[in-house]
DRENLUM-281692 format. One record per residue (C-alpha): residue number from 1; residue in one letter; x negated, y negated, z negated. Coordinates in Angstrom, 3 decimals. Each point is the difference from the previous one (the first is absolute). Layout:
N
@resi NUM, resn A, X X, Y Y, Z Z
...
//
This chain:
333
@resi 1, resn X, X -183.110, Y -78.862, Z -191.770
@resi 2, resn X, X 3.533, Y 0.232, Z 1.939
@resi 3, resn X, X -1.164, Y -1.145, Z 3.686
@resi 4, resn X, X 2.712, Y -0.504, Z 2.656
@resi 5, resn X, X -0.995, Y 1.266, Z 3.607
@resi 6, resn X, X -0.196, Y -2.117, Z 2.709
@resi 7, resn X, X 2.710, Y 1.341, Z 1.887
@resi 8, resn X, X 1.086, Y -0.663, Z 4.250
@resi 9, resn X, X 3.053, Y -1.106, Z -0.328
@resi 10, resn X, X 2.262, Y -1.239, Z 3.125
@resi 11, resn X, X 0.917, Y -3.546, Z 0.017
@resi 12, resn X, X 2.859, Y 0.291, Z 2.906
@resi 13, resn X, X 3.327, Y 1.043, Z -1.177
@resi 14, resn X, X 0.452, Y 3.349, Z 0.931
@resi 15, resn X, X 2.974, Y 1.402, Z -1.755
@resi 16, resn X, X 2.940, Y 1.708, Z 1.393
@resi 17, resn X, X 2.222, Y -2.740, Z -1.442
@resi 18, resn X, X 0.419, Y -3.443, Z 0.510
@resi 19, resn X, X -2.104, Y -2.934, Z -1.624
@resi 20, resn X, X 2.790, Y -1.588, Z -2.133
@resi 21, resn X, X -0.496, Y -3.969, Z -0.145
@resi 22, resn X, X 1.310, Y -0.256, Z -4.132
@resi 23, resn X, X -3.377, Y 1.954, Z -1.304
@resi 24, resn X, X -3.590, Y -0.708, Z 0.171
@resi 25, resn X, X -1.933, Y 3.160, Z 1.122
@resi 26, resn X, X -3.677, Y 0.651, Z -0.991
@resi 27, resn X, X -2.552, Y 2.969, Z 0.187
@resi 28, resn X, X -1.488, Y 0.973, Z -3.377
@resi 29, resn X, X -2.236, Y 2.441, Z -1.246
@resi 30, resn X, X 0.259, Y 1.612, Z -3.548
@resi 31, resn X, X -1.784, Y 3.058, Z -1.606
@resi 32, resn X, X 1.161, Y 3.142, Z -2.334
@resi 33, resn X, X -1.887, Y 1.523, Z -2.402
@resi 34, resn X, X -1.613, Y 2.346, Z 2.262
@resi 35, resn X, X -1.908, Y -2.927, Z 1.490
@resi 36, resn X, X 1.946, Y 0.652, Z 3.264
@resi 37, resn X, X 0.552, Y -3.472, Z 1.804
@resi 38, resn X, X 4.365, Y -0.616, Z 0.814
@resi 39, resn X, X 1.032, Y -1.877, Z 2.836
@resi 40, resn X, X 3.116, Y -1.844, Z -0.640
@resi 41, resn X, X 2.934, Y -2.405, Z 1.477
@resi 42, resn X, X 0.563, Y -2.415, Z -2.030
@resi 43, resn X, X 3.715, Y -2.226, Z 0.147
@resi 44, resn X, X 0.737, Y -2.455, Z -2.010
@resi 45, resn X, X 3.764, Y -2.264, Z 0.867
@resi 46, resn X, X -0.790, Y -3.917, Z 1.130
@resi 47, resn X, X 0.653, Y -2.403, Z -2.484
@resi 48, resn X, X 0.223, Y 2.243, Z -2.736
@resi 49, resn X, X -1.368, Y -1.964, Z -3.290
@resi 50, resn X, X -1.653, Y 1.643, Z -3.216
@resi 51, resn X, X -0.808, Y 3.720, Z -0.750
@resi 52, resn X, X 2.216, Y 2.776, Z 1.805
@resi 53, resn X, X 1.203, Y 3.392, Z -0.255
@resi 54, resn X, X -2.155, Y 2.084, Z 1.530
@resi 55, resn X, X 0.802, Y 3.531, Z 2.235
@resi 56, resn X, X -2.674, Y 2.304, Z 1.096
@resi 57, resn X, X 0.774, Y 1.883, Z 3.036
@resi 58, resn X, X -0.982, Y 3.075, Z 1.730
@resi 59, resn X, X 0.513, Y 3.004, Z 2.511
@resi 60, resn X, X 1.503, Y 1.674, Z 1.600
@resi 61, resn X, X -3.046, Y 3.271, Z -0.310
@resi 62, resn X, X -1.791, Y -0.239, Z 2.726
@resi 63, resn X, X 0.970, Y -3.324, Z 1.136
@resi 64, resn X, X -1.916, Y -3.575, Z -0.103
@resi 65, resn X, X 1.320, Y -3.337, Z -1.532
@resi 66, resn X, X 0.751, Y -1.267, Z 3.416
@resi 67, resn X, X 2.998, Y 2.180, Z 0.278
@resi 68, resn X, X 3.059, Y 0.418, Z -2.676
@resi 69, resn X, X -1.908, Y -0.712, Z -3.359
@resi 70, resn X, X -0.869, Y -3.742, Z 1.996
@resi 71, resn X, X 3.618, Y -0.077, Z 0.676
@resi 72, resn X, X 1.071, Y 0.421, Z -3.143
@resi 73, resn X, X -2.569, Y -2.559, Z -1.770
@resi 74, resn X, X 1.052, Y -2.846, Z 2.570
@resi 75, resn X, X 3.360, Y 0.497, Z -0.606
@resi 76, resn X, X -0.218, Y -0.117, Z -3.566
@resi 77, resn X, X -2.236, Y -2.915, Z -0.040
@resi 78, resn X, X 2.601, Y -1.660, Z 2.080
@resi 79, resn X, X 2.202, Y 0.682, Z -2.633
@resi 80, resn X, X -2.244, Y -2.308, Z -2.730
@resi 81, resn X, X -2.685, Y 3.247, Z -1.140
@resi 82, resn X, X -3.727, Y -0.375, Z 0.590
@resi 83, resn X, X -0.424, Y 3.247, Z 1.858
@resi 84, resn X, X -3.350, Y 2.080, Z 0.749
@resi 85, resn X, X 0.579, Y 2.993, Z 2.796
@resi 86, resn X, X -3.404, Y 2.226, Z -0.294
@resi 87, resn X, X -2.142, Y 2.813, Z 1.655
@resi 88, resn X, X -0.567, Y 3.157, Z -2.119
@resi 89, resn X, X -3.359, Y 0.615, Z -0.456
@resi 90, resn X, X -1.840, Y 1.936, Z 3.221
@resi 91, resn X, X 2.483, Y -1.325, Z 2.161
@resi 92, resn X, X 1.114, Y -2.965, Z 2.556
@resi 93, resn X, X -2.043, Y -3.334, Z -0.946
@resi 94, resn X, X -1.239, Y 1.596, Z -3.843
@resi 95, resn X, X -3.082, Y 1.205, Z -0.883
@resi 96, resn X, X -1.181, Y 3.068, Z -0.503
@resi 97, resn X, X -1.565, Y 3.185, Z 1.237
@resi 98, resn X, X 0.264, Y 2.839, Z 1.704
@resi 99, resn X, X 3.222, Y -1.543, Z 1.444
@resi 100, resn X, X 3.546, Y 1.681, Z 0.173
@resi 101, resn X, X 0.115, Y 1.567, Z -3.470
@resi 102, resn X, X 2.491, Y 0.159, Z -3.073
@resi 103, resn X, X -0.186, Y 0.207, Z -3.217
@resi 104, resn X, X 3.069, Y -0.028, Z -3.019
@resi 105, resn X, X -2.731, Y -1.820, Z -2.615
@resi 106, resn X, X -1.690, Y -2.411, Z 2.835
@resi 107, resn X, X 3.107, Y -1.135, Z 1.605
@resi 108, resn X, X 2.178, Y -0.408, Z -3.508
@resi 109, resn X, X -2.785, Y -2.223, Z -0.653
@resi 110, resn X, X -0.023, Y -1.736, Z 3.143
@resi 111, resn X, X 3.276, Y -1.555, Z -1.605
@resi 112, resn X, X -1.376, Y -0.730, Z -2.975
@resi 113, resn X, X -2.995, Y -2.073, Z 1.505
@resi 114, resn X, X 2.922, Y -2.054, Z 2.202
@resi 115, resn X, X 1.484, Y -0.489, Z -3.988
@resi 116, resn X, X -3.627, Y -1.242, Z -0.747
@resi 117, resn X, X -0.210, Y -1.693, Z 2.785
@resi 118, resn X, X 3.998, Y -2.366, Z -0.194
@resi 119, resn X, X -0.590, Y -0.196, Z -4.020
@resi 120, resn X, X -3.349, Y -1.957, Z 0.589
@resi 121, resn X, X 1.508, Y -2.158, Z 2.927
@resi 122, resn X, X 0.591, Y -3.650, Z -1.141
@resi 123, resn X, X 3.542, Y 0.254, Z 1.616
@resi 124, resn X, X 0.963, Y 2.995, Z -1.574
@resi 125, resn X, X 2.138, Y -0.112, Z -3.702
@resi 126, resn X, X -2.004, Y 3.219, Z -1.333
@resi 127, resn X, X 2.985, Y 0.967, Z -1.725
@resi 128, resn X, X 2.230, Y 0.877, Z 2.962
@resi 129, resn X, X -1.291, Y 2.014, Z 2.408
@resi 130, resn X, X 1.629, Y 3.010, Z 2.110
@resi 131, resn X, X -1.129, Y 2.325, Z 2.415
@resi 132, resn X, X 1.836, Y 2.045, Z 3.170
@resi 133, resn X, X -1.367, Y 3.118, Z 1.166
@resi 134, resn X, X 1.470, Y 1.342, Z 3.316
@resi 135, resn X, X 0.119, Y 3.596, Z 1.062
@resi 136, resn X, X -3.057, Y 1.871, Z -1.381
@resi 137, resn X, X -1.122, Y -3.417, Z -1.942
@resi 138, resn X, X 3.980, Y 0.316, Z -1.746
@resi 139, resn X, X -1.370, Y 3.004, Z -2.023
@resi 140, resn X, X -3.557, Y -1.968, Z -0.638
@resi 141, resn X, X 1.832, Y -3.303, Z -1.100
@resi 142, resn X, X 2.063, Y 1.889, Z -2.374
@resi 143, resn X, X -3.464, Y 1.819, Z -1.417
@resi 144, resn X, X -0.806, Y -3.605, Z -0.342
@resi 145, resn X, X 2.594, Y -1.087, Z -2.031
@resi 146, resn X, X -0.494, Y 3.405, Z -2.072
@resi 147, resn X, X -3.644, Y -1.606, Z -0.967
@resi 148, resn X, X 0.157, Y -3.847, Z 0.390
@resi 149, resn X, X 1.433, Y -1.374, Z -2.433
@resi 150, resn X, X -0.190, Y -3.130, Z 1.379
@resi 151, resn X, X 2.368, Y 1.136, Z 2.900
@resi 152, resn X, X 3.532, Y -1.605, Z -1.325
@resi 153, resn X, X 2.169, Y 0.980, Z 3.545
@resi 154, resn X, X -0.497, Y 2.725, Z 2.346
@resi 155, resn X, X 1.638, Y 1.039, Z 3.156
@resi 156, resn X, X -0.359, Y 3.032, Z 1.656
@resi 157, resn X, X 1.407, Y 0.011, Z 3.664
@resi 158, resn X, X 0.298, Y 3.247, Z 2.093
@resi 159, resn X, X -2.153, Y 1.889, Z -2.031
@resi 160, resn X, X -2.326, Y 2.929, Z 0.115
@resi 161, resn X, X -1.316, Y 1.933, Z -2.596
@resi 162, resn X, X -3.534, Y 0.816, Z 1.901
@resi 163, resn X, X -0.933, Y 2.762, Z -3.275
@resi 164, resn X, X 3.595, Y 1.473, Z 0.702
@resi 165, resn X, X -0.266, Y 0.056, Z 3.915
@resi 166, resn X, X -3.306, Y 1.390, Z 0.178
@resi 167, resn X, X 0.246, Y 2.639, Z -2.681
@resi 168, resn X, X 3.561, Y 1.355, Z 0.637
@resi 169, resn X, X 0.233, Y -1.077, Z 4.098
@resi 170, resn X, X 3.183, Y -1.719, Z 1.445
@resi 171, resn X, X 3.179, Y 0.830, Z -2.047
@resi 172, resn X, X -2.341, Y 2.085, Z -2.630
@resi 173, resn X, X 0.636, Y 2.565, Z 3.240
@resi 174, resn X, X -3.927, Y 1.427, Z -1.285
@resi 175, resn X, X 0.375, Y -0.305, Z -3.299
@resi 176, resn X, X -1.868, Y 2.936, Z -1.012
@resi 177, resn X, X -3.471, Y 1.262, Z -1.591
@resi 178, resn X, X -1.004, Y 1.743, Z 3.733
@resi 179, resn X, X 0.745, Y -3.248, Z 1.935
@resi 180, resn X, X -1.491, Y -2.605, Z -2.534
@resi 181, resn X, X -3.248, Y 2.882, Z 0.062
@resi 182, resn X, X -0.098, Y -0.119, Z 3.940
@resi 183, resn X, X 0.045, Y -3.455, Z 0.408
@resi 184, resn X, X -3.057, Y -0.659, Z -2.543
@resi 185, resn X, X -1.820, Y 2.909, Z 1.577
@resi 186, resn X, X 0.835, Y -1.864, Z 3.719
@resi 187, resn X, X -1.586, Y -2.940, Z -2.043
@resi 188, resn X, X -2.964, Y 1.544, Z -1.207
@resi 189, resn X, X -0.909, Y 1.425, Z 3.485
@resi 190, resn X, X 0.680, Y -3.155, Z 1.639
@resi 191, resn X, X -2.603, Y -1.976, Z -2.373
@resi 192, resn X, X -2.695, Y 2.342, Z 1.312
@resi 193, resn X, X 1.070, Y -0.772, Z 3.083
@resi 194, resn X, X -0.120, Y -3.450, Z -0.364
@resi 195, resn X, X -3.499, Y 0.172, Z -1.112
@resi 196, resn X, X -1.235, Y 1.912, Z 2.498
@resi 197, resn X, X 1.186, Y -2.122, Z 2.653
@resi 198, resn X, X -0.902, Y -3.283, Z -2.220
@resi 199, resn X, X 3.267, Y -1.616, Z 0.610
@resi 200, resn X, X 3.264, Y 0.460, Z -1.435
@resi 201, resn X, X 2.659, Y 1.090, Z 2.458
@resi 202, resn X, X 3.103, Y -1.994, Z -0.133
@resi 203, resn X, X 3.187, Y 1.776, Z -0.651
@resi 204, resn X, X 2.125, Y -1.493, Z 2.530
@resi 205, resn X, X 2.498, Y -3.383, Z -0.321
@resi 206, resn X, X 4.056, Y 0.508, Z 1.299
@resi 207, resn X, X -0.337, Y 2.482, Z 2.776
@resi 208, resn X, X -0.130, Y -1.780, Z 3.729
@resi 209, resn X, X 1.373, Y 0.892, Z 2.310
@resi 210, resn X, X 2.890, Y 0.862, Z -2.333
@resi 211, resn X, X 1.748, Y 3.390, Z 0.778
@resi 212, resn X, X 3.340, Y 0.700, Z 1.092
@resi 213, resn X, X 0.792, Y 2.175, Z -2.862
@resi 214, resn X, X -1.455, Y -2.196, Z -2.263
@resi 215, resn X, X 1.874, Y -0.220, Z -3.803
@resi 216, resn X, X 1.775, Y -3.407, Z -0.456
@resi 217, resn X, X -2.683, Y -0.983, Z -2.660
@resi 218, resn X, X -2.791, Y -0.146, Z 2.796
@resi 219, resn X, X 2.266, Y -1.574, Z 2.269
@resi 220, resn X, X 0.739, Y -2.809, Z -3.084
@resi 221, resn X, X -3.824, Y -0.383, Z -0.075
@resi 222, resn X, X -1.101, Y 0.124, Z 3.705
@resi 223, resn X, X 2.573, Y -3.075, Z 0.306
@resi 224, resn X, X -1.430, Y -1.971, Z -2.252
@resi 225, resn X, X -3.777, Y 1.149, Z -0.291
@resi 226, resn X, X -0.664, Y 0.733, Z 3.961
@resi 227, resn X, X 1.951, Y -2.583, Z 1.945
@resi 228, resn X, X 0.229, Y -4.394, Z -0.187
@resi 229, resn X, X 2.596, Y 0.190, Z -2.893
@resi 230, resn X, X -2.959, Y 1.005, Z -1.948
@resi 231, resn X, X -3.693, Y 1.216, Z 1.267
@resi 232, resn X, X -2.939, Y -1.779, Z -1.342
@resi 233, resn X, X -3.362, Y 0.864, Z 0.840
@resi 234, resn X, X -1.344, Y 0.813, Z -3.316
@resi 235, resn X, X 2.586, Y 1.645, Z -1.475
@resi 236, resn X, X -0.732, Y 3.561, Z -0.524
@resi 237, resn X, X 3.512, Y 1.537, Z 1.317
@resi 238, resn X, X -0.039, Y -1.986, Z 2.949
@resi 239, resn X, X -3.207, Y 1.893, Z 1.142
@resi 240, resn X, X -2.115, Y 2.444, Z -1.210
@resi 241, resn X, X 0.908, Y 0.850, Z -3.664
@resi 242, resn X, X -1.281, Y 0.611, Z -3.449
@resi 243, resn X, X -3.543, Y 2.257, Z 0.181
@resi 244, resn X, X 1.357, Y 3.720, Z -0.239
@resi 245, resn X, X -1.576, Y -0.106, Z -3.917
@resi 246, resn X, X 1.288, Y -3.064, Z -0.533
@resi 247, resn X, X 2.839, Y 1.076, Z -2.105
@resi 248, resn X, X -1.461, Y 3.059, Z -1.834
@resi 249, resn X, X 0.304, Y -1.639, Z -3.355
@resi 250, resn X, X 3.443, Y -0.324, Z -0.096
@resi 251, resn X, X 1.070, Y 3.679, Z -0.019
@resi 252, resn X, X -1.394, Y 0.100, Z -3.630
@resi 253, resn X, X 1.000, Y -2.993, Z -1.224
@resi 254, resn X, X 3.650, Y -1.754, Z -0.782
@resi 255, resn X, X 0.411, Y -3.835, Z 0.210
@resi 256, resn X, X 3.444, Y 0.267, Z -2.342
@resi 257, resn X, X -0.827, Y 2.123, Z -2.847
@resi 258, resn X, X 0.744, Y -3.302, Z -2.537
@resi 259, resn X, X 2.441, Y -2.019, Z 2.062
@resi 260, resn X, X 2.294, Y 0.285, Z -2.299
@resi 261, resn X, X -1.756, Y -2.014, Z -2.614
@resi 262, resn X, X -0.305, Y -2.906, Z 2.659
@resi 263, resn X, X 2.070, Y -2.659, Z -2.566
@resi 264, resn X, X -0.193, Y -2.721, Z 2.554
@resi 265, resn X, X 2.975, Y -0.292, Z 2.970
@resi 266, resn X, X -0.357, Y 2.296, Z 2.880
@resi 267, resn X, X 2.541, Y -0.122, Z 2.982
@resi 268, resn X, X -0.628, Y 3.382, Z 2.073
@resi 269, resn X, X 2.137, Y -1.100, Z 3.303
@resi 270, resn X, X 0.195, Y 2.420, Z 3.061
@resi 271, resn X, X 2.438, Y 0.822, Z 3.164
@resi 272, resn X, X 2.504, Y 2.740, Z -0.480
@resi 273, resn X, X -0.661, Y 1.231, Z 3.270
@resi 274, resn X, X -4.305, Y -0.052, Z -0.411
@resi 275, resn X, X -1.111, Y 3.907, Z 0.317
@resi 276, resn X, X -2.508, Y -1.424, Z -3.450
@resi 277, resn X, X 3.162, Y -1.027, Z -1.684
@resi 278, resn X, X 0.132, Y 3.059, Z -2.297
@resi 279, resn X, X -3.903, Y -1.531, Z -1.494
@resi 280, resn X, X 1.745, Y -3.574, Z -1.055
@resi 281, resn X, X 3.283, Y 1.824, Z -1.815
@resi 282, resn X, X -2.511, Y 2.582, Z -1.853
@resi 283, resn X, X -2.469, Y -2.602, Z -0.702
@resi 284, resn X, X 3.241, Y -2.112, Z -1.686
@resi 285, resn X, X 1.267, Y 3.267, Z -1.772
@resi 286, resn X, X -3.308, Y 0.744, Z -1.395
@resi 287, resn X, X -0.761, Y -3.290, Z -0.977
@resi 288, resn X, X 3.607, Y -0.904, Z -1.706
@resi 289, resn X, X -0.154, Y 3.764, Z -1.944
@resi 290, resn X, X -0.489, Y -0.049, Z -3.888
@resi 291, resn X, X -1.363, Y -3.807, Z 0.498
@resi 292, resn X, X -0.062, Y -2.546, Z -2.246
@resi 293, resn X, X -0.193, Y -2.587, Z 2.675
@resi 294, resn X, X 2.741, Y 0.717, Z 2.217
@resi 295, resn X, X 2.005, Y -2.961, Z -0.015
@resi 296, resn X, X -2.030, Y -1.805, Z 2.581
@resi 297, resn X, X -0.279, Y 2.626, Z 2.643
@resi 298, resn X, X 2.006, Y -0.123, Z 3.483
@resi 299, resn X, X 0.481, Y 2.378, Z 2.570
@resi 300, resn X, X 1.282, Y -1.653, Z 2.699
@resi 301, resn X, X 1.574, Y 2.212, Z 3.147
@resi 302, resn X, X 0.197, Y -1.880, Z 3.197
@resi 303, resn X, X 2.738, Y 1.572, Z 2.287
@resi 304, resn X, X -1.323, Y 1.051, Z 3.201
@resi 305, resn X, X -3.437, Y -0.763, Z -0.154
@resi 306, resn X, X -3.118, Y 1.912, Z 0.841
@resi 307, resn X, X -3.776, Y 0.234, Z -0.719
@resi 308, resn X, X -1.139, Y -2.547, Z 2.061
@resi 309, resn X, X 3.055, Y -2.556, Z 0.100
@resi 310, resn X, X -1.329, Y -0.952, Z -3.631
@resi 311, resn X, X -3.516, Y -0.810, Z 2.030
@resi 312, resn X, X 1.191, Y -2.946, Z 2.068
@resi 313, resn X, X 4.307, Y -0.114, Z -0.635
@resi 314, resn X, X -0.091, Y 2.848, Z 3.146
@resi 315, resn X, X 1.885, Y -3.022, Z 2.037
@resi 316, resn X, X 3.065, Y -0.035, Z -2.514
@resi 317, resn X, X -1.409, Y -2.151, Z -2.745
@resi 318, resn X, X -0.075, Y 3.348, Z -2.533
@resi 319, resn X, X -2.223, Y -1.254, Z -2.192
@resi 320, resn X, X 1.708, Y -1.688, Z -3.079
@resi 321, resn X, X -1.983, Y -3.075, Z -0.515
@resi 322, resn X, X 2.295, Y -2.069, Z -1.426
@resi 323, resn X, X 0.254, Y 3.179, Z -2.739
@resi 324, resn X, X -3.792, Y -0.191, Z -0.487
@resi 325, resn X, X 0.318, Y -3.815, Z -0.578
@resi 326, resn X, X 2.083, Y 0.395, Z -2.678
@resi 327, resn X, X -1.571, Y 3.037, Z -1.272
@resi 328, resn X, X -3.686, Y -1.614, Z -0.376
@resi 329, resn X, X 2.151, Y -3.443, Z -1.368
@resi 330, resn X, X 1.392, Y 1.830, Z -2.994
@resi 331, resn X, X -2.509, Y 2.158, Z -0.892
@resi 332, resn X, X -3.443, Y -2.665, Z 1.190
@resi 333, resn X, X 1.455, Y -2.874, Z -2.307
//
């Protein structure tokens, strides 16, 4: 029997956005096929009559739905889309144990179960749903759409490739057989470590205090993650991290091996100015190469953007909503 866990779940609204009067907001639990309980956000436009298309949203990796995946969802549902912003499983308000670990399979289906969860919804027309997938959850949302066939729009915003990151380092810079070999070794030593001490020792969220030589990347992220634009106090980056092991998966295993069959519409949209930027364009490239279903794929470059002004609009409105209105329009009716 699929049984639901009765999870804690705050009642206040604690985001790092605004409560927008034009939605309804409501706190509801769903569960993937791991029998690991989600926590979600759920936003659905006032007024809005008969069933609606549906977006599931998540990330950014190692962030909670009370940051820029909540964001996103309100916005969209202010727009006329029944929205759901979710926790990945073993973190924030979601189930599941120990806490502060990742997994490609787990957290691919994480998206699915938010699919289960908006095609069963009386509100929701089954036949047009979306997703978005910010930062690390980009690369897991297009996975998704890889698999789900029931996935008819995807959108990828300032994207990571988490398989690509953590087996070839920033920039591929240690892309090679003696760097991907130290790193699982450093991973294998650390789980008997972890044992031993029974606890798992956290890796470490954005550096604080942040250091004067600092590359702009961490700067991007210790503005948004570590100060009022953006802290929350479950989100992984904002404090303590992801366990040291909590990655280890991903150095063996790559999210976009079959993106390029994905035959439903993906828009991969990042700032030219992010330090990720290079993970969008080569996710596009590889996607669009010898496919059959390239018609419906976007990149979109946004001049002057970073990382983190696709979180929250960094203060300059940089996110494109009115381009993800009509994206999810023409390709959810």
């Amino acid at each position: 029997m699929i049984k639901i866990e009765n999870l804690n779940l705050t009642q206040d609204w604690d985001k790092t956005f605004p409560k927008s009067d034009k939605v309804e907001h409501s706190k509801v639990c769903f569960v993937n096929r791991y029998g690991i309980t989600l926590a979600g956000d759920l936003y659905v436009p006032k007024a809005a009559e008969g069933k609606l298309p549906a977006i599931a949203v998540c990330g950014p990796f190692g962030a909670v739905k009370e940051q820029c995946s909540g964001l996103y969802a309100q916005t969209m549902a202010e727009r006329g889309f029944l929205t759901l912003a979710f926790d990945p499983s073993f973190t924030g308000e979601s189930g599941g144990f120990p806490r502060y670990m990742a997994s490609p399979d787990i957290n691919t289906e994480d998206f699915m179960a938010a699919v289960d969860y908006l095609s069963l919804h009386e509100r929701v027309d089954s036949e047009r749903i979306g997703i978005i997938g910010i930062c690390g959850w980009g690369g897991m949302a297009l996975n998704t759409a890889a698999l789900d066939t029931r996935v008819k729009a995807t959108v990828a915003s300032t994207m990571y490739d988490m398989t690509r990151v953590n087996a070839k380092g920033y920039f591929d810079s240690e892309d090679s057989e003696d760097a991907r070999y130290a790193k699982r070794a450093a991973m294998c030593a650390q789980r008997l470590e972890d044992l031993r001490a029974g606890e798992y020792r956290l890796g470490g969220g954005v550096v604080d205090p942040l250091p004067e030589d600092a590359p702009f990347f961490v700067k991007d992220y210790y503005d948004y993650y570590k100060t009022a634009r953006g802290y929350h106090p479950r989100s992984l980056n904002s404090n303590g991290g992801w366990n040291v092991i909590g990655c280890e998966s991903f150095l063996n295993q790559p999210i976009l091996q079959y993106s390029r069959e994905i035959r439903s519409a993906v828009l991969v949209m990042h700032g030219d100015a992010a330090h990720s930027c290079y993970f969008g364009k080569d996710a596009y490239a590889d996607m669009v190469k010898d496919s059959k279903y390239a018609a419906n794929k976007e990149l979109l470059l946004i001049p002057g953007a970073t990382h983190t002004d696709l979180y929250d609009g960094g203060g300059r409105n940089a996110i494109p909503f009115d381009k993800l209105e009509r994206f999810f329009a023409q390709f959810l009716n």
